[in-house]
N, C-alpha and C positions, 0 to 999 in steps of 0.2 A: 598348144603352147608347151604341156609337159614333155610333148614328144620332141620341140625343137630344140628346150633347155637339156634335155637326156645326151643329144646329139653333138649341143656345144660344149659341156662337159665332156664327151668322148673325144673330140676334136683337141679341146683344151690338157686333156690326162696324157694324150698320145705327142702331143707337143711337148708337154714336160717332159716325156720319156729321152725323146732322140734329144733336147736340148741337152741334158744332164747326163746323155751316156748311157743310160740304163737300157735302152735297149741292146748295145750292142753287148753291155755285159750279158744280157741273156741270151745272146746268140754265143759269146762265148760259151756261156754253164751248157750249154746245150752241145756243143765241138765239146768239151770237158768230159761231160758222160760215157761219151763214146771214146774217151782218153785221148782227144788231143786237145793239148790247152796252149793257149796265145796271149802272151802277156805284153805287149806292149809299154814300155814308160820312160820318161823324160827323165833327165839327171840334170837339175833345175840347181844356178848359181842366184843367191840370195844376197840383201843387201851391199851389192856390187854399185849400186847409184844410191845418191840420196833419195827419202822421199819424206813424204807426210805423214805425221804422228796417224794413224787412222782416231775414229772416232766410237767412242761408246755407246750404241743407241738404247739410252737408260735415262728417265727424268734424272738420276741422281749416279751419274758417271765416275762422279771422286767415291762413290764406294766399292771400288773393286780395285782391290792391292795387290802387286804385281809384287809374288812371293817364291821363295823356295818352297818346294815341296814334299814333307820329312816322310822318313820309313815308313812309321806308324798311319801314316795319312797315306800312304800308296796302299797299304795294307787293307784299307776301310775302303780305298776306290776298286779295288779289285772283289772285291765281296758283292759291291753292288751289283754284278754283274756285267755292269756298263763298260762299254770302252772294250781296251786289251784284257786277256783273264790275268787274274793274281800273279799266276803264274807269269807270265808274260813280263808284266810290271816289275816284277822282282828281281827276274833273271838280268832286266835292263840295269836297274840300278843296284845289282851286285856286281855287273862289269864295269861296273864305275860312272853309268849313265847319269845326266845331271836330269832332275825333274824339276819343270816351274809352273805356275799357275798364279791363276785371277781369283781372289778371294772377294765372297759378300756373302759380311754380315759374317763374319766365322765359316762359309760355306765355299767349298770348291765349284766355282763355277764351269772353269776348263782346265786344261793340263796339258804336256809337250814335255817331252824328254829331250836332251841335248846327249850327242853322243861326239867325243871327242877322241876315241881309239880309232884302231882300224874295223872294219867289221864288215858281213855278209847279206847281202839282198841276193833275196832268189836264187841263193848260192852262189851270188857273183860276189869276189872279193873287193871291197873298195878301202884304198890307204890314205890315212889322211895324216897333213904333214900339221906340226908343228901349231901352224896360224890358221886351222882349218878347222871348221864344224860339220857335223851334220845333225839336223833336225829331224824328230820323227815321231810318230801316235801322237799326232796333238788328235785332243776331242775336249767336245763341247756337251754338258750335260743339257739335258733334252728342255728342260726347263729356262734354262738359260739362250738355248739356240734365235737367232734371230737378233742380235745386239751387237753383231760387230766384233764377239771377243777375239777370232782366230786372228784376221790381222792386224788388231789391236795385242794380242799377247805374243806374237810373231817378231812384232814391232819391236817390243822391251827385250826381247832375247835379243837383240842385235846390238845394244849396248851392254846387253850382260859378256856378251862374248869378246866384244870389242876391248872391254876392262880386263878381259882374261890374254889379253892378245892374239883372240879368235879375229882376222878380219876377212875371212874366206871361209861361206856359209852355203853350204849345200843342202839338197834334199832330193827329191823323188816325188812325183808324182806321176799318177797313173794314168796314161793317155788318154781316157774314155771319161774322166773322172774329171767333168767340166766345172764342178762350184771350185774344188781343190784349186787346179789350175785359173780363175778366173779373180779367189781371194789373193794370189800372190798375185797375179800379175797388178792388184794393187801399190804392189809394195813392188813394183820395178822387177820381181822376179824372171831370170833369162833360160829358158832353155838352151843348154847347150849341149847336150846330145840326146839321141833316142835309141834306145834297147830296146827288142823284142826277144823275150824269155821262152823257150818254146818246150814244152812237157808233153815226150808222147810217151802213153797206157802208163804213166805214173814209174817206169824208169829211165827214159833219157832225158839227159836236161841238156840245152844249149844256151847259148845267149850269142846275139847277132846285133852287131852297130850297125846299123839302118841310118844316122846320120848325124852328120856334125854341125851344129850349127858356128856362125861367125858371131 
């Protein structure tokens, strides 16, 4: 019996693997090593349709308040280690990045930066006009994971933005990277196009439109 529970466990660990992506990230890290890296990832249009408030899975859902984010509290998340480093955090919101999050109980549960300049992925330039956002580092404290907060705090930025005359909401996600991709598609999020980033022995970099969606 121990031997067939061992087996369904091996069966069930390697299912999780290919469903969630992680394998193939490790065949990437693996092409990485040897210096050729393959980045694949979607350039994903956000609250383009209406959809449904998502929901909080918490016996007590009215205690998580949908807040700004201040200096000093970016400062204390970057310490923890958790998430983006300090460093990271900072540079965001000294370019003028806006930060929001889910509070309980006085605690940061999750966090998401809004960035509303122009700026650089993977060294690819992206301009954003006027009426435009983009979304990026959200994370969910490990305690808190499992309740629904990503596209629940996903959700309230899209009236935050809306109020600012943001109503074209963009983001990124990384093709392998299936919970990412599977919480927006929640919230109606659209692929509309696909990049593959391609890094070989750590000095050329390219990026290649692979495709457009309608």
């Amino acid at each position: 019996m121990e031997v067939n529970n061992n087996k369904f466990y091996k069966i069930q660990w390697f299912s999780n693997i290919i469903k969630n992506g992680l394998l193939f990230y490790g065949i990437r890290n693996r092409f990485a090593k040897i210096g050729l890296d393959f980045d694949p990832f979607y350039w994903v249009l956000e609250a383009s349709s209406p959809c449904q408030q998502p929901e909080i899975k918490d016996e007590n859902p009215s205690k998580y308040i949908f807040d700004h984010i201040t200096l000093d509290e970016i400062i204390e998340i970057g310490k923890t280690k958790r998430g983006m480093s300090k460093e990271e955090l900072l540079r965001g919101y000294q370019e003028g990045q806006i930060c929001i999050g889910l509070r309980h109980d006085n605690e940061i549960a999750a966090y998401m930066f809004i960035e509303l300049n122009d700026f650089n992925y993977n060294r690819k330039k992206f301009e954003l006009k006027d009426n435009e956002a983009y979304l990026l580092n959200m994370y969910t404290f490990e305690s808190y994971r499992g309740k629904n907060l990503a596209p629940y705090l996903r959700y309230k930025s899209y009236g935050l933005l809306k109020d600012l005359g943001r109503d074209r909401v963009y983001s990124v996600s990384a093709y392998f990277n299936r919970s990412t991709i599977k919480f927006k598609k929640k919230l109606n999020a659209k692929h509309t196009k696909l990049f593959l980033y391609v890094i070989l022995f750590g000095k050329y970099h390219s990026h290649f439109l692979l495709r457009t969606y309608k």
